[in-house]
Each structure stands twice: as structure tokens, then as C-alpha cells.
PDB file of N, H, CA, C and O in Angstrom:
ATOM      1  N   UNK A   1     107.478   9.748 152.704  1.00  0.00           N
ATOM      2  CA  UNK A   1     108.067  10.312 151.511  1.00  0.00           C
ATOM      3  C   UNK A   1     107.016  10.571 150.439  1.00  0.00           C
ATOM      4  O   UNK A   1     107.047  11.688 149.922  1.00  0.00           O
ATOM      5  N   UNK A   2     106.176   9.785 150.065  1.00  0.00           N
ATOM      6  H   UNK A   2     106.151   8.877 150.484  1.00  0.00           H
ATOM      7  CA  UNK A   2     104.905   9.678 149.307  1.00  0.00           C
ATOM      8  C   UNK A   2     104.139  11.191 149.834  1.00  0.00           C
ATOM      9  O   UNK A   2     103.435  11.867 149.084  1.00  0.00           O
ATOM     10  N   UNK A   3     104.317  11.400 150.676  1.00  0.00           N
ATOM     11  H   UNK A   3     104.889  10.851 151.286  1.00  0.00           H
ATOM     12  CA  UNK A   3     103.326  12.677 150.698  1.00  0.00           C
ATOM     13  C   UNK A   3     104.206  13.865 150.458  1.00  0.00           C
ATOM     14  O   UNK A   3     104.144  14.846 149.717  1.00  0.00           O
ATOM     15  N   UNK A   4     104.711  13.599 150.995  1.00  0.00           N
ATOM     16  H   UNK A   4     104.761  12.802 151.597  1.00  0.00           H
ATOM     17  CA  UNK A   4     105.937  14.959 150.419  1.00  0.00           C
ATOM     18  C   UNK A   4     105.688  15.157 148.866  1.00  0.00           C
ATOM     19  O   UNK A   4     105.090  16.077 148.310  1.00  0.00           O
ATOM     20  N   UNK A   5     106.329  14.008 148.297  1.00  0.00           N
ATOM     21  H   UNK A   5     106.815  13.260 148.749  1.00  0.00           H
ATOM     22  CA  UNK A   5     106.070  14.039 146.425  1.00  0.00           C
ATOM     23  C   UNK A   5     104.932  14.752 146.795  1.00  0.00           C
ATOM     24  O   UNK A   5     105.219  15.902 147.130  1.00  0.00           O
ATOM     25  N   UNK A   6     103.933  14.531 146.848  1.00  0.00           N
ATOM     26  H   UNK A   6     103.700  13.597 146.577  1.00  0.00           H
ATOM     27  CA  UNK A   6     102.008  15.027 146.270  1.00  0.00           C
ATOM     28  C   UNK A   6     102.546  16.033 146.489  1.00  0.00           C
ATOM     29  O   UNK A   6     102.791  16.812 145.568  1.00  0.00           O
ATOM     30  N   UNK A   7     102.960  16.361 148.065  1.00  0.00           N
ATOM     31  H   UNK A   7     102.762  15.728 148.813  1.00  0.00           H
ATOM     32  CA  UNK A   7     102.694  18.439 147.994  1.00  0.00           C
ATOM     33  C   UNK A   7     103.639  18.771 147.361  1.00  0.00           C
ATOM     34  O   UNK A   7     103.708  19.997 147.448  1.00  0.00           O
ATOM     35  N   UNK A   8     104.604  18.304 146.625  1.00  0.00           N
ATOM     36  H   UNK A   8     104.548  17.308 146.555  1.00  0.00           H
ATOM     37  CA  UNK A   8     105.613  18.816 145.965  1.00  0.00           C
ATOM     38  C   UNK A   8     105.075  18.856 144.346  1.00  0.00           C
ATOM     39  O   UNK A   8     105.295  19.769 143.550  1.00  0.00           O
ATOM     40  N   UNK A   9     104.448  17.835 144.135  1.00  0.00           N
ATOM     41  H   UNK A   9     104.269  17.093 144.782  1.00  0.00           H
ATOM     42  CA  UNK A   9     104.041  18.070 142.807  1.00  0.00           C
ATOM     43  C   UNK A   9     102.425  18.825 143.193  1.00  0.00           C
ATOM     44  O   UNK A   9     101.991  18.845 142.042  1.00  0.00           O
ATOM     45  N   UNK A  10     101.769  19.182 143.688  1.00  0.00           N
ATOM     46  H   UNK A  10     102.122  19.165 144.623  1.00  0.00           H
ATOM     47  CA  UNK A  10     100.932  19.587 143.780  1.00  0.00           C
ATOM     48  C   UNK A  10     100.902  21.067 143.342  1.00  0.00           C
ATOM     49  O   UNK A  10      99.856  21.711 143.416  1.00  0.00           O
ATOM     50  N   UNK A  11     102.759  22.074 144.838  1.00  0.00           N
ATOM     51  CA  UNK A  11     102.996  23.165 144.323  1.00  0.00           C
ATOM     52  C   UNK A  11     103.573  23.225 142.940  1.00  0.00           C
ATOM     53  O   UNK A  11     103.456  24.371 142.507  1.00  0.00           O
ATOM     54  N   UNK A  12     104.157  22.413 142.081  1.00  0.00           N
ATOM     55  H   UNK A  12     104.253  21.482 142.433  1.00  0.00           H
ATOM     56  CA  UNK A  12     104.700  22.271 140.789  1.00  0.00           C
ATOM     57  C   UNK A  12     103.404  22.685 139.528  1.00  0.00           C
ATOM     58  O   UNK A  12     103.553  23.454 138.578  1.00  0.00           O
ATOM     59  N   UNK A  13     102.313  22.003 139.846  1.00  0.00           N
ATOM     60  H   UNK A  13     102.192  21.379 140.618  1.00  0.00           H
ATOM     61  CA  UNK A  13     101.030  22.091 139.058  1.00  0.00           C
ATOM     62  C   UNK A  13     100.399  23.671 139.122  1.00  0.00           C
ATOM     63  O   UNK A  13     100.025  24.500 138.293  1.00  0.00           O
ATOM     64  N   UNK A  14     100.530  23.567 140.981  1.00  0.00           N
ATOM     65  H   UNK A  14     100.833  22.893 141.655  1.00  0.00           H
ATOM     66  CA  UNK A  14     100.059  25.315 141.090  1.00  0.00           C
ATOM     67  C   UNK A  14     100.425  26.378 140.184  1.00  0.00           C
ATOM     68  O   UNK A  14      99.926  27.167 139.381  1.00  0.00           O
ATOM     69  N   UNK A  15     101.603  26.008 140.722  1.00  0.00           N
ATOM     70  H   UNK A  15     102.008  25.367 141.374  1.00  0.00           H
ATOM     71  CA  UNK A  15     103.176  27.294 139.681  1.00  0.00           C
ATOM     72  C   UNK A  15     102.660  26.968 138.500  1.00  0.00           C
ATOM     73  O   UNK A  15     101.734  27.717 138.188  1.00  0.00           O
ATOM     74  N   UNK A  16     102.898  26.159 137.741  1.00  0.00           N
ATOM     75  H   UNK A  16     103.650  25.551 137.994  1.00  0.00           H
ATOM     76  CA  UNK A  16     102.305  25.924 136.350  1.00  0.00           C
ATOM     77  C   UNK A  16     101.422  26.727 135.731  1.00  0.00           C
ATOM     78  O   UNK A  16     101.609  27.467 134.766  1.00  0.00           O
ATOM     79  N   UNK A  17     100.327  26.507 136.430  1.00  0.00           N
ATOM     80  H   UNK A  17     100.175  25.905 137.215  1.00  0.00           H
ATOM     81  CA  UNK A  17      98.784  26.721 136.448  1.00  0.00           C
ATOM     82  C   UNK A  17      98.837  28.631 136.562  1.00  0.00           C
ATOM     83  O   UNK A  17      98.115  29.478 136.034  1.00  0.00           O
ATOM     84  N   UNK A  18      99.905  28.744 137.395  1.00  0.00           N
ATOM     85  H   UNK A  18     100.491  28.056 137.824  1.00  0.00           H
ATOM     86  CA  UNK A  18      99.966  30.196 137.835  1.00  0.00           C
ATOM     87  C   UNK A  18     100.544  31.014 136.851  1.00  0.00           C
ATOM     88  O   UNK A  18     100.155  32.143 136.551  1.00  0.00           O
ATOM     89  N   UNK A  19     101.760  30.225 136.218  1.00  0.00           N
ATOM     90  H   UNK A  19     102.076  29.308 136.461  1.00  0.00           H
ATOM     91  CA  UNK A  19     102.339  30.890 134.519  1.00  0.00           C
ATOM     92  C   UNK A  19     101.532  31.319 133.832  1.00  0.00           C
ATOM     93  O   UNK A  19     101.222  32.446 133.446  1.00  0.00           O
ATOM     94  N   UNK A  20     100.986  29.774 133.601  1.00  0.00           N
ATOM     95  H   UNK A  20     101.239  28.859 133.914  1.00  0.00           H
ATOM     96  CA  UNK A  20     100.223  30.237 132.459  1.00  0.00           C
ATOM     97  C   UNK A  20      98.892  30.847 132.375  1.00  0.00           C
ATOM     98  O   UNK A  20      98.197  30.672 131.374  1.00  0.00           O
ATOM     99  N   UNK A  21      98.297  31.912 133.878  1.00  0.00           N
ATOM    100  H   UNK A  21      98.861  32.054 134.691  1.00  0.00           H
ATOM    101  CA  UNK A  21      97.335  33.051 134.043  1.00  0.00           C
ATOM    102  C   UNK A  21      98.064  33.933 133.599  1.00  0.00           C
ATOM    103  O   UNK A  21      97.667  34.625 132.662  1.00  0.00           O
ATOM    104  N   UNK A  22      99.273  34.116 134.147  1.00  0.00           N
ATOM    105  H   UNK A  22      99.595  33.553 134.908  1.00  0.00           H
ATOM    106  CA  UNK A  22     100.199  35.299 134.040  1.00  0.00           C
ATOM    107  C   UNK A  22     100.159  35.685 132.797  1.00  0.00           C
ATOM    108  O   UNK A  22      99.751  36.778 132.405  1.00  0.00           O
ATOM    109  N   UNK A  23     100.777  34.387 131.828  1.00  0.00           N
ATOM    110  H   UNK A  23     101.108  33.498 132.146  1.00  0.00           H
ATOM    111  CA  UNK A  23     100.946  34.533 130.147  1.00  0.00           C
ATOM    112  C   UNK A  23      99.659  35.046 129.694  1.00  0.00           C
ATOM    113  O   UNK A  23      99.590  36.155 129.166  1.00  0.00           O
ATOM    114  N   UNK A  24      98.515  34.220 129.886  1.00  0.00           N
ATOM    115  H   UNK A  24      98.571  33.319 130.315  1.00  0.00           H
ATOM    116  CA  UNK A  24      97.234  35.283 129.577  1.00  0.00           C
ATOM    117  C   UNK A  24      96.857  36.252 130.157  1.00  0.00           C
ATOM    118  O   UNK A  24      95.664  36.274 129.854  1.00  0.00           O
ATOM    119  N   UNK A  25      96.994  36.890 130.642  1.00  0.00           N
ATOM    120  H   UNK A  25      97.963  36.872 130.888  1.00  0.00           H
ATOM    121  CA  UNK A  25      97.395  37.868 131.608  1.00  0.00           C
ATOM    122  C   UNK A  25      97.397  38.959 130.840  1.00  0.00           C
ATOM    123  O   UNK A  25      96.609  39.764 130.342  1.00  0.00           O
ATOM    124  N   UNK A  26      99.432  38.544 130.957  1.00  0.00           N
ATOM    125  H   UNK A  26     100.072  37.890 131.362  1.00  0.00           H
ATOM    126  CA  UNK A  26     100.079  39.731 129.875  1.00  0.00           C
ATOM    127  C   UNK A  26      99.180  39.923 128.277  1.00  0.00           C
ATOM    128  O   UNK A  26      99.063  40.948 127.605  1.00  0.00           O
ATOM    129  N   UNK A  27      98.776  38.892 128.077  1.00  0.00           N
ATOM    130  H   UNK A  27      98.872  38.059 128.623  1.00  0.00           H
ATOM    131  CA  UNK A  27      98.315  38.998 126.546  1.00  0.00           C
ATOM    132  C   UNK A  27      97.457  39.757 126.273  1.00  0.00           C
ATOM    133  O   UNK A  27      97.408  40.359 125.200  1.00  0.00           O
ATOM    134  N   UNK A  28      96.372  39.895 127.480  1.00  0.00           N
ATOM    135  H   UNK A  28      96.412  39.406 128.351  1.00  0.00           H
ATOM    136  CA  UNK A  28      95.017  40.522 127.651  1.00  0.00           C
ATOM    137  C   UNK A  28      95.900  42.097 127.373  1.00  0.00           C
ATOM    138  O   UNK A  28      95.833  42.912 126.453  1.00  0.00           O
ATOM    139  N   UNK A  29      96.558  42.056 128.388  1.00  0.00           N
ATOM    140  H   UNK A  29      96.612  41.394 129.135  1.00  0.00           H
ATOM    141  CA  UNK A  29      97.141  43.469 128.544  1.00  0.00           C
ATOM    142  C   UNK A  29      97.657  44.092 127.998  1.00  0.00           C
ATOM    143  O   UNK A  29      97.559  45.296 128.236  1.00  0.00           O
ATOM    144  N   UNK A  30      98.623  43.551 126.805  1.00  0.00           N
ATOM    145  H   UNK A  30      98.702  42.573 126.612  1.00  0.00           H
ATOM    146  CA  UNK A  30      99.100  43.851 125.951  1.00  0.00           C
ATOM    147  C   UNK A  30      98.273  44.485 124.630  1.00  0.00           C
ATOM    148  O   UNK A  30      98.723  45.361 123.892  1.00  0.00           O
ATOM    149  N   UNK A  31      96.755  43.739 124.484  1.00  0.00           N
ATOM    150  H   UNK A  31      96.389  43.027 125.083  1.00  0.00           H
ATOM    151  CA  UNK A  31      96.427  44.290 123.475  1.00  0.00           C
ATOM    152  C   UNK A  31      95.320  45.166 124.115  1.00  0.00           C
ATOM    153  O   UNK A  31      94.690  45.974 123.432  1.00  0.00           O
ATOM    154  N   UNK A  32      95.160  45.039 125.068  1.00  0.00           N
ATOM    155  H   UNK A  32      95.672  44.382 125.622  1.00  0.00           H
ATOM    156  CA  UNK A  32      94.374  46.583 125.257  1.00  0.00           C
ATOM    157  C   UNK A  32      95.500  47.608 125.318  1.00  0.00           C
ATOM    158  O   UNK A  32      95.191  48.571 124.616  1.00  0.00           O
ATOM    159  N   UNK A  33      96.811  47.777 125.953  1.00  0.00           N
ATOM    160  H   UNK A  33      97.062  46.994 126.523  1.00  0.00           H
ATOM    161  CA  UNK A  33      97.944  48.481 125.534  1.00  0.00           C
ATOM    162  C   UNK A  33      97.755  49.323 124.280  1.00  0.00           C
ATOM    163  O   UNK A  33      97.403  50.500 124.214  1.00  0.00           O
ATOM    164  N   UNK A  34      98.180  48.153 122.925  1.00  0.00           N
ATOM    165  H   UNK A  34      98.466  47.196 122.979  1.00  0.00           H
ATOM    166  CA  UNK A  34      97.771  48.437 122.067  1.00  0.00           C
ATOM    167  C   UNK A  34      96.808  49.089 121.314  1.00  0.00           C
ATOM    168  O   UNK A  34      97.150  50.095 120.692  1.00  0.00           O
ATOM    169  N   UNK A  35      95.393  48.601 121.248  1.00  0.00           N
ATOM    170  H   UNK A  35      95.115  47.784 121.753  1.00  0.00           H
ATOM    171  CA  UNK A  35      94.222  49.144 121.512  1.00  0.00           C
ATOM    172  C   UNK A  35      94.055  50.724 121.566  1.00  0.00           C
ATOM    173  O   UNK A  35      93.792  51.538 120.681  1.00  0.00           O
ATOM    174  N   UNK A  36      94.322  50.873 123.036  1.00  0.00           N
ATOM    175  H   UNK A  36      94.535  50.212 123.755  1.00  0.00           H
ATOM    176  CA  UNK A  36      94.276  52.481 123.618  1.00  0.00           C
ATOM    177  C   UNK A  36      95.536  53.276 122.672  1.00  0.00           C
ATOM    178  O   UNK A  36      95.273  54.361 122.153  1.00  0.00           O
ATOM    179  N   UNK A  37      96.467  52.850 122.554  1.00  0.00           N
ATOM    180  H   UNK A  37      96.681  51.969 122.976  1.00  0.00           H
ATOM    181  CA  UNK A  37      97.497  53.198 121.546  1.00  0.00           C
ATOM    182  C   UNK A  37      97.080  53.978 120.765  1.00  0.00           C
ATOM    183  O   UNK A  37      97.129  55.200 120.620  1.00  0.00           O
ATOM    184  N   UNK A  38      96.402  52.659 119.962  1.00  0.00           N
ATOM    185  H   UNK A  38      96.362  51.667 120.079  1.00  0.00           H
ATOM    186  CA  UNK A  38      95.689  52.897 118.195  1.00  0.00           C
ATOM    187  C   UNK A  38      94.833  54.147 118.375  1.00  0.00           C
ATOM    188  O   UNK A  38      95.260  55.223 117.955  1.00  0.00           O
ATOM    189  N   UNK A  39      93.661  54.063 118.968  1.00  0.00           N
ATOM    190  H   UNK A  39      93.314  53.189 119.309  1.00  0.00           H
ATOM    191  CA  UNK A  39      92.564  54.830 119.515  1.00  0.00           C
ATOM    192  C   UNK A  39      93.114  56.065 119.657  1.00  0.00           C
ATOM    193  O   UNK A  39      92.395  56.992 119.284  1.00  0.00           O
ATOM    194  N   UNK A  40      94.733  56.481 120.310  1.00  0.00           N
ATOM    195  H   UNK A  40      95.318  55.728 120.613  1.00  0.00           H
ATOM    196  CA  UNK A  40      94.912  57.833 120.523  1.00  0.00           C
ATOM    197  C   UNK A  40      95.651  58.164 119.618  1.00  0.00           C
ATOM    198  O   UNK A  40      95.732  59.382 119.456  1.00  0.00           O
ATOM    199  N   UNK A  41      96.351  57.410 118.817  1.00  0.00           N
ATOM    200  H   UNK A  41      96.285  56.421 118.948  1.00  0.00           H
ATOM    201  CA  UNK A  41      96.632  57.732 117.422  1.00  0.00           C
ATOM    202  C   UNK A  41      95.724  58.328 116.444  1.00  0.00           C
ATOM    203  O   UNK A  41      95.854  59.268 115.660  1.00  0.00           O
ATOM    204  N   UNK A  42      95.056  57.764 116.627  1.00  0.00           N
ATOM    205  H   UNK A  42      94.951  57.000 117.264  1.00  0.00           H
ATOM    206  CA  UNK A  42      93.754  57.928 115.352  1.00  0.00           C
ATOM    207  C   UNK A  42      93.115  59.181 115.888  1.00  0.00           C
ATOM    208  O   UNK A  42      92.943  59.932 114.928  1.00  0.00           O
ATOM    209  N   UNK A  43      92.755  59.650 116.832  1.00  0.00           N
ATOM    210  H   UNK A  43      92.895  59.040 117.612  1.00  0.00           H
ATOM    211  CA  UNK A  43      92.294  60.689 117.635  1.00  0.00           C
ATOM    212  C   UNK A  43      93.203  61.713 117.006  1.00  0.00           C
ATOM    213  O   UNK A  43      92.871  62.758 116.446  1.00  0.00           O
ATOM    214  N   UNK A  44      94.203  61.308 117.165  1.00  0.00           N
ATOM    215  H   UNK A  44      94.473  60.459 117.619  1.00  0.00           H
ATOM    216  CA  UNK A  44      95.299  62.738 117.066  1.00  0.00           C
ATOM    217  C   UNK A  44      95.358  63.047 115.607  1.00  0.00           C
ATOM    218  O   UNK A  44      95.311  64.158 115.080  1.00  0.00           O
ATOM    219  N   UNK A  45      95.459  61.975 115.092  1.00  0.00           N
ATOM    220  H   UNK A  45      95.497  61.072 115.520  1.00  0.00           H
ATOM    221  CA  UNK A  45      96.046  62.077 113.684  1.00  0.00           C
ATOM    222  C   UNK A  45      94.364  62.786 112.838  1.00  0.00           C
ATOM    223  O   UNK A  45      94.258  63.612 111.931  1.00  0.00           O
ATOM    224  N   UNK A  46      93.672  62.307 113.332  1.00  0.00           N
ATOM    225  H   UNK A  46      93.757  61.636 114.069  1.00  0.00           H
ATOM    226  CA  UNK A  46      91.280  63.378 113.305  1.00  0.00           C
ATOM    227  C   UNK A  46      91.687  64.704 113.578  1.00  0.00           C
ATOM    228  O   UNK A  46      91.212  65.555 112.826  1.00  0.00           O
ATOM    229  N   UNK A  47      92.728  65.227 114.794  1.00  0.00           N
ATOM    230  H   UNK A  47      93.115  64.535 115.405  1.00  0.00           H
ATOM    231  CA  UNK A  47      93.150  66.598 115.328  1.00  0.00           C
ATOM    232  C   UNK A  47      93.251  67.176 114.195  1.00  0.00           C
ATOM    233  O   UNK A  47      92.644  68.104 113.660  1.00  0.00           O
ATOM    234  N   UNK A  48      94.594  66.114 113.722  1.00  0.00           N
ATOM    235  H   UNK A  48      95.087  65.360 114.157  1.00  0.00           H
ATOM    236  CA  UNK A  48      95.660  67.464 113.195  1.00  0.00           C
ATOM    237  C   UNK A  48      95.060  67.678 111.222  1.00  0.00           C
ATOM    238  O   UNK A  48      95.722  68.265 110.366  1.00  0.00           O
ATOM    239  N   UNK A  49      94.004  67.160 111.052  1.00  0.00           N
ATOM    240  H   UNK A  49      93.467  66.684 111.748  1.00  0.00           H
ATOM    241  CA  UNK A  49      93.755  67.077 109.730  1.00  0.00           C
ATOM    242  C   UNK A  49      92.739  67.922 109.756  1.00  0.00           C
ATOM    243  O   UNK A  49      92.136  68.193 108.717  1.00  0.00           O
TER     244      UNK A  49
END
């Protein structure tokens, strides 16, 4: 039974561990999102003036 727990909490830590890449992840991604956004805003808005 003892080993079971470990690999059970072991995949529990993984998953964990795996969220919270994801969450930084998205975050990274989000502000380059943003970023490129701004950048083609500002581009356009240089166009039209």
C-alpha cells in the first residue's frame, strides 16, 4: 500500500508542478499577445496620421 501512496502522490506533485508551467505559460503568452497588439496599434495609428 505504501508504494502505491508514493506513486500516487508523486503523480499529484507532477500535475501540480505541471499547472503551474501551464499558468506561466499562459502568462508569457498573454503578454506577448498583448505586446504584438500594442505594436500594431501604434503602427496603424503612425499610418493613419
Amino acid at each position: 500500500m505504501t508504494g502505491l501512496r508514493v506513486e500516487n502522490r508523486a503523480r499529484v506533485e507532477a500535475m501540480a508542478r505541471a499547472q503551474s508551467n501551464l499558468k506561466t505559460r499562459r502568462t508569457e503568452v498573454d503578454q506577448r499577445y498583448r505586446q504584438a497588439r500594442q505594436e500594431q496599434m501604434t503602427t496603424e495609428v503612425i499610418e493613419l496620421s
